[in-house]
N, CA, C and O atoms as a MOPAC input file, in Angstrom:
PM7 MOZYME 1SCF
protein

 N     27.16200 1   -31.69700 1    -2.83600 1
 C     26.14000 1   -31.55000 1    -1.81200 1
 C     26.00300 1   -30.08900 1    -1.39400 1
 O     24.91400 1   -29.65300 1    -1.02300 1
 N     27.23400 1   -29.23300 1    -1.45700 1
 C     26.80500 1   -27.90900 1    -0.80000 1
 C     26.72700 1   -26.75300 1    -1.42900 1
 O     26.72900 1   -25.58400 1    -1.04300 1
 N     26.62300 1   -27.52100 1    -2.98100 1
 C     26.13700 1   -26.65800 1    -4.07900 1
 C     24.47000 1   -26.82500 1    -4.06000 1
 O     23.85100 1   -25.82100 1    -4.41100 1
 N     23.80500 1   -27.82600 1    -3.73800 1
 C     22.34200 1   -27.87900 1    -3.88400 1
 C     22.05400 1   -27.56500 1    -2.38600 1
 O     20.91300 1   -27.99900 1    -2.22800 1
 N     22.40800 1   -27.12800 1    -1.39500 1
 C     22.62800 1   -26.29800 1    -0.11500 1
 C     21.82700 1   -24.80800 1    -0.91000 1
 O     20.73600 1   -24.25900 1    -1.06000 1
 N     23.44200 1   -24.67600 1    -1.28200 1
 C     22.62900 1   -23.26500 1    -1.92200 1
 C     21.99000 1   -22.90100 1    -2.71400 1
 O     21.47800 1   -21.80400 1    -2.93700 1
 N     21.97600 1   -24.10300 1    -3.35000 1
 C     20.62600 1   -23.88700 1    -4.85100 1
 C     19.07400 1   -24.01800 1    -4.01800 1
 O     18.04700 1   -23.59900 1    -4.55200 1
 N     19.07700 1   -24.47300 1    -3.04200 1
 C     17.87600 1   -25.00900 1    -1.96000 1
 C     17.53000 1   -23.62000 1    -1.32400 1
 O     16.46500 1   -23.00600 1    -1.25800 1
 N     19.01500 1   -23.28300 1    -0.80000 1
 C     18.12200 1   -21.38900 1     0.06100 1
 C     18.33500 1   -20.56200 1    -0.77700 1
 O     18.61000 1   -19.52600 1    -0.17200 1
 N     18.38000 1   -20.35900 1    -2.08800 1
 C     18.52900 1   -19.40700 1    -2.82000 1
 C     17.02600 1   -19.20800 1    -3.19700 1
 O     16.27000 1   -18.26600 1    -2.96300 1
 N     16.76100 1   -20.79200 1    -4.07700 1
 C     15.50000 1   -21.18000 1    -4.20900 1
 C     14.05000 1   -20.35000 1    -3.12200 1
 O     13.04600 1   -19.68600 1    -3.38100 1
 N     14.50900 1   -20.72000 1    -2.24800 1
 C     13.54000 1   -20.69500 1    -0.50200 1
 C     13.62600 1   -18.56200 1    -0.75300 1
 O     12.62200 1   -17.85100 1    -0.69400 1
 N     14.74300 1   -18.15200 1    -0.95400 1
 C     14.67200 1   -16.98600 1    -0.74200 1
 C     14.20800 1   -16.25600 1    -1.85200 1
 O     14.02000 1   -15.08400 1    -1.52700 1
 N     13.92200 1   -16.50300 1    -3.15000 1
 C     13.33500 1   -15.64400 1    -4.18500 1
 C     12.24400 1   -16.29100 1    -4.48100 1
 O     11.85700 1   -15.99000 1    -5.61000 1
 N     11.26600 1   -17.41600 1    -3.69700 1
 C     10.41700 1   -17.85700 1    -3.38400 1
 C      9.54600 1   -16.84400 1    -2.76900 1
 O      8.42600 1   -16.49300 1    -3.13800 1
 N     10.33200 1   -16.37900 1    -1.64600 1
 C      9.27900 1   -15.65800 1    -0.36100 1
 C      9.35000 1   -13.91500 1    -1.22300 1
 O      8.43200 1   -13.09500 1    -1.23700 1
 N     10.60400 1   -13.77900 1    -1.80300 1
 C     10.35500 1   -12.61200 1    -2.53700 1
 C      9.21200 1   -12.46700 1    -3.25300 1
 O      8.35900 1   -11.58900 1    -3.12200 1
 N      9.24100 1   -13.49900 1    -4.12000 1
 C      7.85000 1   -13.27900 1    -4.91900 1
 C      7.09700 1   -13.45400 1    -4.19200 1
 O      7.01700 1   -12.32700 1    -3.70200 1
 N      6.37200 1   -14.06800 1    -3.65200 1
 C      5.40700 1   -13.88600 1    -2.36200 1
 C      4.62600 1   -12.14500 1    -2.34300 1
 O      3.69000 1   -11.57100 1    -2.90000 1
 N      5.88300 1   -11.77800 1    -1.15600 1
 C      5.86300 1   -10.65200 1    -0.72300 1
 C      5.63500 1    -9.59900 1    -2.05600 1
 O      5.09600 1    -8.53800 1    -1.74000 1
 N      5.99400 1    -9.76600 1    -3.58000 1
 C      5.68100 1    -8.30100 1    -4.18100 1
 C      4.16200 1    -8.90500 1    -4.65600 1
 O      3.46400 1    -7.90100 1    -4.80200 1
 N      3.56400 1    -9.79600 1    -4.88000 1
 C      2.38000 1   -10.07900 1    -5.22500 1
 C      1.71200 1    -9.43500 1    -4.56900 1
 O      1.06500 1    -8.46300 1    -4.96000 1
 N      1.77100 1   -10.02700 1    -3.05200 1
 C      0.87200 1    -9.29800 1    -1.81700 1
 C      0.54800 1    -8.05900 1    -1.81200 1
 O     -0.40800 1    -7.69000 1    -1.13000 1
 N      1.23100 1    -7.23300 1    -2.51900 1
 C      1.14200 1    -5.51100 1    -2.60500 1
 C      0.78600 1    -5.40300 1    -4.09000 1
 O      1.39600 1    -4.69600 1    -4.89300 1
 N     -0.21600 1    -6.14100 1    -4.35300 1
 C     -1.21600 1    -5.62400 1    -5.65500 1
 C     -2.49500 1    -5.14900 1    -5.39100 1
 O     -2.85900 1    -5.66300 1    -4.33300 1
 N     -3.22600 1    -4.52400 1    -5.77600 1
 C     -4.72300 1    -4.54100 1    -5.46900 1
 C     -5.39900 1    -5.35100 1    -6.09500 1
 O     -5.24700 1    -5.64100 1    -7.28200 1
 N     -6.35200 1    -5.86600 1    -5.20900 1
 C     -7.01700 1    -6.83800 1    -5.27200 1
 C     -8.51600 1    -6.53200 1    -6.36500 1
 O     -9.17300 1    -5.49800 1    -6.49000 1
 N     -8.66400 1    -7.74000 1    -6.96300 1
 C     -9.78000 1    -7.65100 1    -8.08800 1
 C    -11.28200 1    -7.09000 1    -7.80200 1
 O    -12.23200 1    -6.86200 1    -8.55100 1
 N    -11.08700 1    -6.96500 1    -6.39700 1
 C    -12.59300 1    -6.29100 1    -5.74300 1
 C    -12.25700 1    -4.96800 1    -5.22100 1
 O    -13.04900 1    -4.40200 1    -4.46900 1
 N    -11.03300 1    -4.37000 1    -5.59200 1
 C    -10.74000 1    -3.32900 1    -4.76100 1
 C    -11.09200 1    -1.91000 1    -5.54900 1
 O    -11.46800 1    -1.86800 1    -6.72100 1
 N    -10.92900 1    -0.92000 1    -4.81200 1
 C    -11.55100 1     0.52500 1    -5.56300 1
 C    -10.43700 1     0.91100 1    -6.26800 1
 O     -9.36900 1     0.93600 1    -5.65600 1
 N    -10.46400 1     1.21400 1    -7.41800 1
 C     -9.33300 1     1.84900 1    -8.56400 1
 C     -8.35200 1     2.97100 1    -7.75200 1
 O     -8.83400 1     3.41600 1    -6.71000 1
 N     -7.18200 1     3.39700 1    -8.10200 1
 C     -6.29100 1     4.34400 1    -7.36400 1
 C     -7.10600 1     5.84600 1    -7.76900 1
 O     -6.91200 1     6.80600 1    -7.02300 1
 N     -8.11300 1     6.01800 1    -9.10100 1
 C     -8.65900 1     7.39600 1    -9.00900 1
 C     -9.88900 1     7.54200 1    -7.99100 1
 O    -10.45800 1     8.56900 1    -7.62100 1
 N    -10.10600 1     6.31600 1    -7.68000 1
 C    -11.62300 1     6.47600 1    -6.70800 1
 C    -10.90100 1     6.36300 1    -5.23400 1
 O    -11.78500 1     6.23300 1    -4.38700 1
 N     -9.95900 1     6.36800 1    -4.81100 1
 C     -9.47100 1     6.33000 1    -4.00500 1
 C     -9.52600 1     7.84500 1    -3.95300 1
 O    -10.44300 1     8.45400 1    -3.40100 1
 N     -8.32400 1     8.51600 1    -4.66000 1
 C     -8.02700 1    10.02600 1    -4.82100 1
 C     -9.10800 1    10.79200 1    -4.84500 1
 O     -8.95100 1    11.91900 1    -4.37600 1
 N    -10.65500 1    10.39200 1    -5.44300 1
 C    -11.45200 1    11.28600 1    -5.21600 1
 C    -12.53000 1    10.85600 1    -3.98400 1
 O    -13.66900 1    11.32200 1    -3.99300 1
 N    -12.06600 1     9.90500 1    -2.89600 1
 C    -12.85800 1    10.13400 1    -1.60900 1
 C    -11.80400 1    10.75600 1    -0.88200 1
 O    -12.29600 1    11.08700 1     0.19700 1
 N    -10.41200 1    11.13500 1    -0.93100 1
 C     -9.16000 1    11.31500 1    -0.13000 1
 C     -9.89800 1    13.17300 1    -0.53600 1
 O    -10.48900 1    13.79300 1     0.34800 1
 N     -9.72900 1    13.67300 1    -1.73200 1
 C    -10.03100 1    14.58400 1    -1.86300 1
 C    -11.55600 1    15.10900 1    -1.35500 1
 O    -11.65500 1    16.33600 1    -1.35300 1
 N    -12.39800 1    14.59000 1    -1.05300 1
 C    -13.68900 1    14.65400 1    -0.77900 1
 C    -13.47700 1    14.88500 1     0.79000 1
 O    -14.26300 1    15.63600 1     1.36700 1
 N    -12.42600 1    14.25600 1     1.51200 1
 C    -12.19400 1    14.36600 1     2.96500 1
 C    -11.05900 1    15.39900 1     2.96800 1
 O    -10.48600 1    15.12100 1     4.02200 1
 N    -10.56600 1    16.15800 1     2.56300 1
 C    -10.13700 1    17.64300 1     2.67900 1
 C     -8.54100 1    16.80300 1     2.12900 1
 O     -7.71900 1    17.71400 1     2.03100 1
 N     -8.08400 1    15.88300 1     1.87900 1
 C     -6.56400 1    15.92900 1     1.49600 1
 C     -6.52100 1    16.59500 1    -0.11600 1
 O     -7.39400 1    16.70300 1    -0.97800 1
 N     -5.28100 1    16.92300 1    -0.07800 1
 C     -4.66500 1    17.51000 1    -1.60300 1
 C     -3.25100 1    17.15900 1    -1.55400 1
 O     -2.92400 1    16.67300 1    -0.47100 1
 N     -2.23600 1    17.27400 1    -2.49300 1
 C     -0.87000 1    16.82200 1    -2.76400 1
 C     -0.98600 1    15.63800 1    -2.41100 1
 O     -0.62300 1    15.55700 1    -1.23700 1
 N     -1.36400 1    14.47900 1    -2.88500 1
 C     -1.45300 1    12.84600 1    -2.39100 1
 C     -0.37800 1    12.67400 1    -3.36300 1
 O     -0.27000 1    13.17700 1    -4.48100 1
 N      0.45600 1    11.81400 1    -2.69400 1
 C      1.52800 1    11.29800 1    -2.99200 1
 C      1.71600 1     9.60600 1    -2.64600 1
 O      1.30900 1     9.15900 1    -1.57300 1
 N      2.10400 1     9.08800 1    -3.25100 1
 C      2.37000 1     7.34700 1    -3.06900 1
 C      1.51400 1     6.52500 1    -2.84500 1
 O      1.50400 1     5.40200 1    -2.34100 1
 N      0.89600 1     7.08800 1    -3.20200 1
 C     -0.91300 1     6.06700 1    -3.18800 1
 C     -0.23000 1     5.05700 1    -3.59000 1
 O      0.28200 1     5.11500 1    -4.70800 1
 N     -0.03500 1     3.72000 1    -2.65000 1
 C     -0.09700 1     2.29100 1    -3.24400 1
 C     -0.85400 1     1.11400 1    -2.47100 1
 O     -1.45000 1     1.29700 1    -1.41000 1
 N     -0.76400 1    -0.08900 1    -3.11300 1
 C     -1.61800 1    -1.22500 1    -2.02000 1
 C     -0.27400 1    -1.74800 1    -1.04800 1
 O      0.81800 1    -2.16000 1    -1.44000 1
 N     -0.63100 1    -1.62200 1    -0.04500 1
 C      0.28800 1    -2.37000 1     0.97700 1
 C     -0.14600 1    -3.21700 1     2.32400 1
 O     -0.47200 1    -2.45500 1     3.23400 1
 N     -0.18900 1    -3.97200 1     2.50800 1
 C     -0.73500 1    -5.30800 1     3.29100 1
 C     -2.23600 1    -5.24100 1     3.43300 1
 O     -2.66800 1    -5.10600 1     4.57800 1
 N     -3.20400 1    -5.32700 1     2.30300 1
 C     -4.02000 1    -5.08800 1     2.40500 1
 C     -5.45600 1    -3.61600 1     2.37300 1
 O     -6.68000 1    -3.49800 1     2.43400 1
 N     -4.39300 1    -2.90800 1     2.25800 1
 C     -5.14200 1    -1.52400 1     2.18900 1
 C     -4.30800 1    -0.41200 1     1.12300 1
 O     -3.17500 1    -0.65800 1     0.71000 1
 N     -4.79200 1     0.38500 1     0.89300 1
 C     -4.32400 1     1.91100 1     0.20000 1
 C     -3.41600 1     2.71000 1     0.93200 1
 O     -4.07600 1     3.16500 1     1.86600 1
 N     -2.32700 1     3.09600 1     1.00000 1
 C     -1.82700 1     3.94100 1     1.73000 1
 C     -0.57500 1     4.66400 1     0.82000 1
 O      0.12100 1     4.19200 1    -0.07900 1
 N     -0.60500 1     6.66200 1     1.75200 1
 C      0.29700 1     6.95800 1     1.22800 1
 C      0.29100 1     8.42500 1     2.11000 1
 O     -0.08600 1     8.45900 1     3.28200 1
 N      0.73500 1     9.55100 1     1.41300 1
 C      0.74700 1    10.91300 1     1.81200 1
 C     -0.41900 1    11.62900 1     1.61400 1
 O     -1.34200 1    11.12300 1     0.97700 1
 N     -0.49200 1    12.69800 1     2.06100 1
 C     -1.02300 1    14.01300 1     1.55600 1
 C     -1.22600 1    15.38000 1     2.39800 1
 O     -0.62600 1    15.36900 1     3.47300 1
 N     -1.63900 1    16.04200 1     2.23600 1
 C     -1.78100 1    17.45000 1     2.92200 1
 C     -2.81800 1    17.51200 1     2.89800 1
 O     -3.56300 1    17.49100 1     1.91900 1
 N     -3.23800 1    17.67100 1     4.79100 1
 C     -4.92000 1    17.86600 1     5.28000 1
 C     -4.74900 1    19.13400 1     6.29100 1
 O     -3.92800 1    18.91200 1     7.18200 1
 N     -5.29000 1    20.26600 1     6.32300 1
 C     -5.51200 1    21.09900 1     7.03700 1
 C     -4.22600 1    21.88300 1     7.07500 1
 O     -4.15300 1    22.70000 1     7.99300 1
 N     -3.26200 1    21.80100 1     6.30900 1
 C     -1.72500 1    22.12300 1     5.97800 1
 C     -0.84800 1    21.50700 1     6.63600 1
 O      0.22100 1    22.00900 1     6.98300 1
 N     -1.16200 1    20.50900 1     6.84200 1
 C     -0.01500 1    19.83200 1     7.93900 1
 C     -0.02800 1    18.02900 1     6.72600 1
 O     -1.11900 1    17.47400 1     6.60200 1
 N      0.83100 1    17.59700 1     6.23700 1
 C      1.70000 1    16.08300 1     5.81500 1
 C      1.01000 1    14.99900 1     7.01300 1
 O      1.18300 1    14.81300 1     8.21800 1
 N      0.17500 1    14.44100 1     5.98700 1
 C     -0.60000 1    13.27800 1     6.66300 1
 C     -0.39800 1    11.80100 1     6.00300 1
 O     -0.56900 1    11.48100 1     4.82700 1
 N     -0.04000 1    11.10600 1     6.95200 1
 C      0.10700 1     9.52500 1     6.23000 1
 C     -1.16100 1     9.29300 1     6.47700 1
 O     -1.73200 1     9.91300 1     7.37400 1
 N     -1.89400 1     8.23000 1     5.61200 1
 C     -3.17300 1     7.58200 1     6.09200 1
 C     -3.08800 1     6.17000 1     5.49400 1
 O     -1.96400 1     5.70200 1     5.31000 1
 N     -3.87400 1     5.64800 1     5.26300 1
 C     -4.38100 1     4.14700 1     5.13800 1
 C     -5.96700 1     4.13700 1     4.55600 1
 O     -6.82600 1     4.65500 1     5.27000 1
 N     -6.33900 1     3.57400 1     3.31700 1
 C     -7.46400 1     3.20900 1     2.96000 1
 C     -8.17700 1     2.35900 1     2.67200 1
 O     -7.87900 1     1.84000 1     1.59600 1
 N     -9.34900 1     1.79900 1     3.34300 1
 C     -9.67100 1     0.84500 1     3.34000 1
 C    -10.27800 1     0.27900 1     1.76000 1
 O    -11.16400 1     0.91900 1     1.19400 1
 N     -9.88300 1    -0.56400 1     1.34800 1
 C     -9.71700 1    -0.71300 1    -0.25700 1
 C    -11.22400 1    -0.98100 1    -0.95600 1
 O    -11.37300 1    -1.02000 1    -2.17800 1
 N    -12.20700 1    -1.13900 1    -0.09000 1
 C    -13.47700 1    -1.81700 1    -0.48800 1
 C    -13.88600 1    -0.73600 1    -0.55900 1
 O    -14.08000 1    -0.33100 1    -1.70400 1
 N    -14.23600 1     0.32100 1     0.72700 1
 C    -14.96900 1     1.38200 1     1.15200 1
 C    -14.51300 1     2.59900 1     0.82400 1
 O    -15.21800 1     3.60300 1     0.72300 1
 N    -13.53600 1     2.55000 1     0.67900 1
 C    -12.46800 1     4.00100 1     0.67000 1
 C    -12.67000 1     4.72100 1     1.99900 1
 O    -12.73500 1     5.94900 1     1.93700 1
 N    -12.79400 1     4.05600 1     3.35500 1
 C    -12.94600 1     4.69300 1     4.65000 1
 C    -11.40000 1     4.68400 1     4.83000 1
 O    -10.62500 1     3.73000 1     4.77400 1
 N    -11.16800 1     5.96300 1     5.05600 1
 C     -9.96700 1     6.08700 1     5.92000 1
 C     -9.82900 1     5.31000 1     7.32700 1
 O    -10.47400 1     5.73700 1     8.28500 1
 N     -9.09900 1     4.31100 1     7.45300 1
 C     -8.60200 1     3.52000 1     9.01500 1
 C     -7.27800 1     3.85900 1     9.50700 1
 O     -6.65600 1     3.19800 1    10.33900 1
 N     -6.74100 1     5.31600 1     8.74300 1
 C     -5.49200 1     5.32100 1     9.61100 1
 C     -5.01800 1     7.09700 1     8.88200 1
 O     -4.68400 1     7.36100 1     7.72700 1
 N     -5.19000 1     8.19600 1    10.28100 1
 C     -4.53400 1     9.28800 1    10.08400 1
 C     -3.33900 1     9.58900 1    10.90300 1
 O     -3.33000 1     9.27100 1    12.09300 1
 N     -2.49300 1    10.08300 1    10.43900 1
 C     -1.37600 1    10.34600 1    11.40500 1
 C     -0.57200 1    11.23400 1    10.87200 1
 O     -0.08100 1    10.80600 1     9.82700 1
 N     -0.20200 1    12.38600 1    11.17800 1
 C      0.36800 1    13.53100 1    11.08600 1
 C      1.74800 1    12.92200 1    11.05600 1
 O      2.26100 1    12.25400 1    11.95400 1
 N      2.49400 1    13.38700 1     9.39900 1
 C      4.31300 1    12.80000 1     9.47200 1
 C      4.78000 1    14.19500 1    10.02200 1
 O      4.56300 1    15.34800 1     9.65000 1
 N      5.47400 1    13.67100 1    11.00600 1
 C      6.74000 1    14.42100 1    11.58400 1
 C      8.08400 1    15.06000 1    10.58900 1
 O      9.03200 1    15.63200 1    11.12600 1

């Protein structure tokens, strides 16, 4: 019995794993990672770094105005919804 215990939450736990790395794919309607890079570049970033999909959007690094900027891209539009200067 407390061998299928753990065959049950082992199960339950590389269940939700896979889950979770699917979720961070881009989606079949979404803008390619170079059309991303060339509206990021079109809005003054350069050195982009870690461009990936993560809960729904584009996000990663780059250098805007000389200062290390995280942002967020909206995957349809390529509108930036998130700037924030990394510390």
């Amino acid at each position: 019995m407390r061998v299928r215990k753990l065959a049950l939450v082992a199960a339950i736990i590389v269940s939700g794993f896979a889950g979770y790395a699917s979720a961070d794919q881009p989606g079949p309607d979404w803008m390619t990672k170079d059309q991303v890079m060339q509206k990021l570049s079109a809005a003054g970033y350069n050195n982009i770094t870690g461009l990936e999909a993560d809960d729904g959007h584009w996000e990663g690094k780059g250098t805007k105005n000389g200062k290390i900027v995280e942002f967020h891209v909206d995957p349809h539009t390529g509108a930036l919804t998130k700037e924030e200067i990394d510390d």
